[in-house]
C-alpha positions, 0 to 999 in steps of 0.5 A: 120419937116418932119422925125423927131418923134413926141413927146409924151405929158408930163404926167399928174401929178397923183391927190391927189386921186391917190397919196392917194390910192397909199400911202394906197396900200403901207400901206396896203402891209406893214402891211400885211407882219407885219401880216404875219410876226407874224402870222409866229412867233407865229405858230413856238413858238407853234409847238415849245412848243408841240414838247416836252422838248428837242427842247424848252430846248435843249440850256439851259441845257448848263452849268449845272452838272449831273452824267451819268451812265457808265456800260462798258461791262464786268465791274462795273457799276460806276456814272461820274460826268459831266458838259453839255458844249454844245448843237445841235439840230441832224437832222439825228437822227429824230431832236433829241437834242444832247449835249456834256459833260464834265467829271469832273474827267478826262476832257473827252468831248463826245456827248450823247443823254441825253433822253438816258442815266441814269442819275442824275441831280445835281443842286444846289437850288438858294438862293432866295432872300426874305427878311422879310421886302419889298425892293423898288427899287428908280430905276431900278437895271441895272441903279446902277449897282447891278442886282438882280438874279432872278433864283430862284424867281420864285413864289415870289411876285413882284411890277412893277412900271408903270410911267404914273399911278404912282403906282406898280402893284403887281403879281407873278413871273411865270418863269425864263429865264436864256438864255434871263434873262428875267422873266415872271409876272404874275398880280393879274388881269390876265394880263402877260408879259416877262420883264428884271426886272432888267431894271425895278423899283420893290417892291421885296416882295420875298415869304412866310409867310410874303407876303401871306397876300398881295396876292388877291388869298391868297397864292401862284399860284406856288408849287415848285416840283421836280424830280431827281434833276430838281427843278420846279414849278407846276402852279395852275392857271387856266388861266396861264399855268394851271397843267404845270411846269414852268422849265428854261423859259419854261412851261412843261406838266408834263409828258416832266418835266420827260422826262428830268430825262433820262433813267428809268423815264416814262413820264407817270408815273409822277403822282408818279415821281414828288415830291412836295418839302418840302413835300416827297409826290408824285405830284398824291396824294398831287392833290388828297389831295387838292381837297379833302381838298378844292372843286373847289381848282383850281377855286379859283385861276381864276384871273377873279373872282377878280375886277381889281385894281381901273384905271387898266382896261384900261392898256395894256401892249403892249403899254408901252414897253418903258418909264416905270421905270422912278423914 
């Protein structure tokens, strides 16, 4: 009819070449914003760690007891026991961390500047639990309700159970994080990951004499060491944080451990601050020693000189996030 507009033909359906196309330029789109996403992740985890100890520790160092140096002008310089109680990270002053503490005596509070003050850190070791015989769990701690507390086992020998190939893969615990309570394993073969080992199934074998000869390696790939009052564990791998020390989560340069220690540590100078427990020696000359006593120490602990365990080649980890600490 005349005045009326025409209207337009229907569109044609899109054919399952173009539907198919479209699904991938969504999928593609997808994992390209994943990808991203990671990338992103991993860029700031590594900008984080070669920033120093303050911004990767800054937050864990709430609840623990040191003594700060107090010198008023004009008076007798006198130590005052504190508790660290909280943390911020201070943009004014160059993205320095601060923290607040607690005085015991008084219950004072103030804001300071730890890498400042002289100070005298006070932690108590943790009481490990390495029993003399091994401890396997017919399920994981969570589930009975009695949690292990893994602070101090760092360096102790562990079994995971893995489900689907019905057998525990053995390791070393590397670090403890206790703001995400998750641990670190270190497996004979090479392979590492974080894990809630009280959501796990585990053959605890603790550390020392009594497990030393189940280690592939033959001793521990972790040396306990401190520096006014820090306690942490220099690793002696070389494929797993080689010559850092792991602190609270953390794997440290050296250098960083002794910038934790405050005013009157050089950070340079930690081949003569650090100390190898049990030992007194300076962290500098008990290297010097073992490099002596046996040549290409550092070497024989390299996982990859060691075969694999019979079908654990084609385990990865990633895969089995889930699902795994089934009885």
């Amino acid at each position: 009819e005349e005045g009326r507009p025409e209207t337009p033909p229907p569109a044609s359906p899109p054919t399952a070449r173009e539907s198919s196309e479209e699904a991938e330029d969504c999928a593609a789109g997808v994992i390209s914003s994943i990808l991203e996403a990671v990338e992103a992740a991993a860029a700031a985890e590594a900008a984080l760690a070669s920033s120093g100890p303050w911004p990767q520790l800054g937050p864990s160092l709430v609840g623990l007891d040191l003594s700060l140096w107090h010198q008023p002008e004009g008076y007798e310089g006198r130590w005052r026991e504190a508790n660290v109680v909280d943390h911020q990270r201070d943009c004014s002053a160059g993205q320095w961390d601060a923290h607040r503490v607690e005085y015991l005596a008084t219950g004072e509070r103030e804001w300071v500047f730890l890498r400042d003050e002289k100070l005298e850190w006070r932690l108590a070791r943790p009481s490990t639990p390495a029993p003399a015989d091994s401890v396997v769990d017919a399920e994981p701690a969570n589930e009975r309700g009695t949690p292990r507390d893994y602070s101090g086992c760092v360096g102790c020998r562990i079994g995971v159970w893995w489900k689907d190939d019905e057998r525990f893969y053995y390791g070393e615990i590397g670090a403890h994080d206790p703001r995400a309570r998750r641990q670190d394993v270190w497996y004979d073969d090479g392979q590492k990951e974080w894990l809630d080992l009280n959501a796990e199934r585990v053959d605890f074998k603790g550390r020392g004499e009594q497990v030393a000869a189940q280690r592939t390696q033959g001793s521990s790939l972790l040396v306990e060491v401190e520096c006014n009052g820090l306690v942490g564990h220099l690793s002696m791998s070389t494929l797993h944080h080689p010559r850092r020390i792991s602190f609270l989560g953390a794997y440290l340069d050296p250098s960083d451990f002794v910038a934790l220690c405050g005013r009157g540590f050089a950070p340079d100078e930690w081949r003569h601050h650090v100390l190898v427990a049990g030992t007194g020696k300076e962290l500098g000359e008990w290297l010097e020693e073992q490099e002596r006593a046996v040549p290409g120490h550092r070497r024989r602990h390299q996982y990859g000189q060691f075969a694999a365990p019979e079908g654990r080649q084609a385990r990865r980890t990633r895969e089995r996030r889930r699902g795994r600490a089934g009885k």
